[in-house]
C-alpha positions, 0 to 999 in steps of 0.5 A: 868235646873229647870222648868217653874213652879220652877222659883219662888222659884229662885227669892225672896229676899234671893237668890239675893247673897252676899249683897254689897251697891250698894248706891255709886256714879257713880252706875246706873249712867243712871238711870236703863237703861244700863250704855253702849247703848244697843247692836243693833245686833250680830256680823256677824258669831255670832250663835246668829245672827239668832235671830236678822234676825227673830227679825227684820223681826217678825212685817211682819212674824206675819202677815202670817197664817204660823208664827207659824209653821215657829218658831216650825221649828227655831232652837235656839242656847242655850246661852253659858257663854264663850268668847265674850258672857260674854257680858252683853249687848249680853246676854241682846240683846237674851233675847229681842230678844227671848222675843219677839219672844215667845210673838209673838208666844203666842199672835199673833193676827188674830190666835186661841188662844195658850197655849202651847210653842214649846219645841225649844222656851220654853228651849232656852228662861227658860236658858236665863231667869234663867241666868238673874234671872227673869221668862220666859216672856218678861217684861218691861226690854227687852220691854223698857230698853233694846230696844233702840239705840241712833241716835246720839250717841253724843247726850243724850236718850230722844225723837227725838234721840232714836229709838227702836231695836224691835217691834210687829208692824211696826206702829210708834204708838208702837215705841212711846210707847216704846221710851216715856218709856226711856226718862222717865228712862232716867230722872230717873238717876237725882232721883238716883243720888240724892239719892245717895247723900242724902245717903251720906250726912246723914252720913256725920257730916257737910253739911246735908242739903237735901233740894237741893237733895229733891228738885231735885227728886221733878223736876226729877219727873215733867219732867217725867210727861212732858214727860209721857203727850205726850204719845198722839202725837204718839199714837192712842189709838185705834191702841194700844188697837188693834194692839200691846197690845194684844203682851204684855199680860200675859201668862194664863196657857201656858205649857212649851213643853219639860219642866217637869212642869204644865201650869204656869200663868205670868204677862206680860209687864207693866210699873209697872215693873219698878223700878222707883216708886218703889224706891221712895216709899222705899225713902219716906216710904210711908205705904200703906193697905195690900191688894190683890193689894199690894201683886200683886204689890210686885210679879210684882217686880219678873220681874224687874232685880235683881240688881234694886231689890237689890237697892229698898231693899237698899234704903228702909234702908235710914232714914226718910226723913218725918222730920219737916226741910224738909216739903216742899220738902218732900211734893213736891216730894209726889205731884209730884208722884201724879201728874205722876199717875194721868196722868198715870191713865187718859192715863190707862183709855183712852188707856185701860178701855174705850176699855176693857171688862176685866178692867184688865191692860197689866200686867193682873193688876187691875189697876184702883183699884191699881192706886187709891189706890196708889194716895189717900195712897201717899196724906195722907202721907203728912204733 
């Protein structure tokens, strides 16, 4: 097992395995949710079904002085790759699972502040994140993508019909936050199948045009921004800033127990992990400063899943579509980009900066630099 503070060496480029195309129909066909609908709990007899009993039980565990003490005591089973656990969706379920718990540990509020991890929470949880390729933290992936089941089944992943597996905090306010977030990726299935098409399409030697495609991802886009816009309806800001931001923050110099290694620095959960936007910058080719704030953006893609790391390289293959036959929809799926992170911006500065000391993001971004940035750098890209 190599150590907390090895991880990086582990996740870049040249280590994501064999390259295939992974640009073809039907791939990520939701989107970058999980093709299946995520597994809710373990089976019964599973030695993993202790996490689902302290999971559920966390919001009102983390309101005991003791909690901490409890968890030094949990014995955690090591995920084992044989038999029902080749399970993608369960091994994505124990990330979650112990993501949260390790947050919690390290951030629960009304306690001293910790930097240090126990030695049965630091190994369980460095296995399950080498196994999936990523750092030792929960990150967007567990805190959204994974964390939500259908009410219906029968009927699609949008507000009304998901609700969260896993919280902090027993407020609705943080269910919200979490569920606004997977109808937004939802909607990004629309974008990736575009895309696919557009692949296709140009190296077809008929029927290249890719206005209808562009003009779709211009949409797709739009109905995320809808949906982003209701962040408000459900959520208090200062409840947010108060009551379960702090569980989502970054680890600042917290030592592994039991792991040969220094205090190691990570981000924590925040939407500029995913994959979304990411996509659409390699899609549009949108250049931008080099910039301390650049190179933050590009070490927070370490914290997507491999796979959706995988798809941007692939994309960002594509040709130009910054061509004259295609002006308008190319400049209408930069508006609609600037549009989602305007409304991103105003809700970062009502939920964050007019609460915040530190000016900095969950994920310990600078991110009212960073979003400015982004937002002038994709104007001056159109034509």
């Amino acid at each position: 097992m190599s150590s907390a503070a090895n991880f990086q060496s582990t996740i870049n480029p040249a280590n994501y395995g064999h390259h295939r195309e992974i640009l073809k129909p039907g791939y990520l066909r939701r989107g970058f949710l999980p093709v299946a609908d995520p597994l809710c709990r373990f089976p019964r007899g599973s030695p993993y079904a202790v996490l689902d009993e302290v999971g559920l039980g966390l919001p009102q565990a983390l309101l005991e002085s003791s909690f901490r003490r409890q968890m030094r005591n949990l014995d955690i089973p090591f995920w084992v790759d044989s038999g029902s656990s080749n399970d993608p969706a369960a091994l994505r379920l124990y990330y979650l699972r112990i993501g949260f718990i390790v947050s919690a540990y390290i951030h629960q509020i009304g306690q001293q502040s910790c930097h240090s991890l126990p030695v049965n929470l630091a190994k369980p949880l460095i296995h399950v994140c080498e196994r999936l390729d990523r750092p030792p933290i929960l990150s967007y992936d567990g805190y959204a993508l994974y964390n939500w089941k259908r009410l219906d089944p029968l009927q699609p992943v949008q507000l009304g019909n998901i609700e969260t597996l896993q919280n902090f905090v027993e407020l609705y306010d943080e269910h919200w936050f979490i569920l606004v977030h997977v109808e937004i990726e939802a909607i990004a299935a629309e974008i990736l199948a575009a895309i696919t098409k557009i692949h296709y399409k140009s190296r077809a030697t008929r029927n290249r045009d890719l206005c209808p495609e562009m003009w779709g991802i211009a949409d797709a886009i739009n109905k995320q921004t809808n949906v982003l816009k209701r962040i408000p309806e459900k959520m208090d800001p200062k409840l947010y800033f108060i009551k379960f931001r702090p569980y989502i923050g970054f680890f600042n110099k917290v030592h592994f127990q039991g792991i040969d290694a220094q205090p190691v620095d990570l981000r924590g959960e925040t939407g500029a992990q995913s994959s979304i936007f990411p996509v659409l910058e390699a899609l549009m080719k949108i250049p931008h400063e080099p910039s301390i704030l650049m190179r933050h953006l590009d070490d927070l893609r370490n914290y997507m899943p491999s796979q959706h790391r995988q798809y941007i390289a692939e994309v960002r293959q594509l040709p130009s579509l910054r061509k004259k036959e295609y002006r308008n929809p190319f400049n209408a799926i930069l508006d609609a980009m600037i549009g989602f992170r305007k409304v991103h911006y105003s809700w970062a500065t009502e939920y964050i900066h007019n609460r915040s000391r530190d000016g900095l993001g969950t994920g310990g971004t600078p991110y009212r630099q960073w979003l400015a940035q982004l937002i002038d750098e994709t104007c001056r890209h159109r034509f």
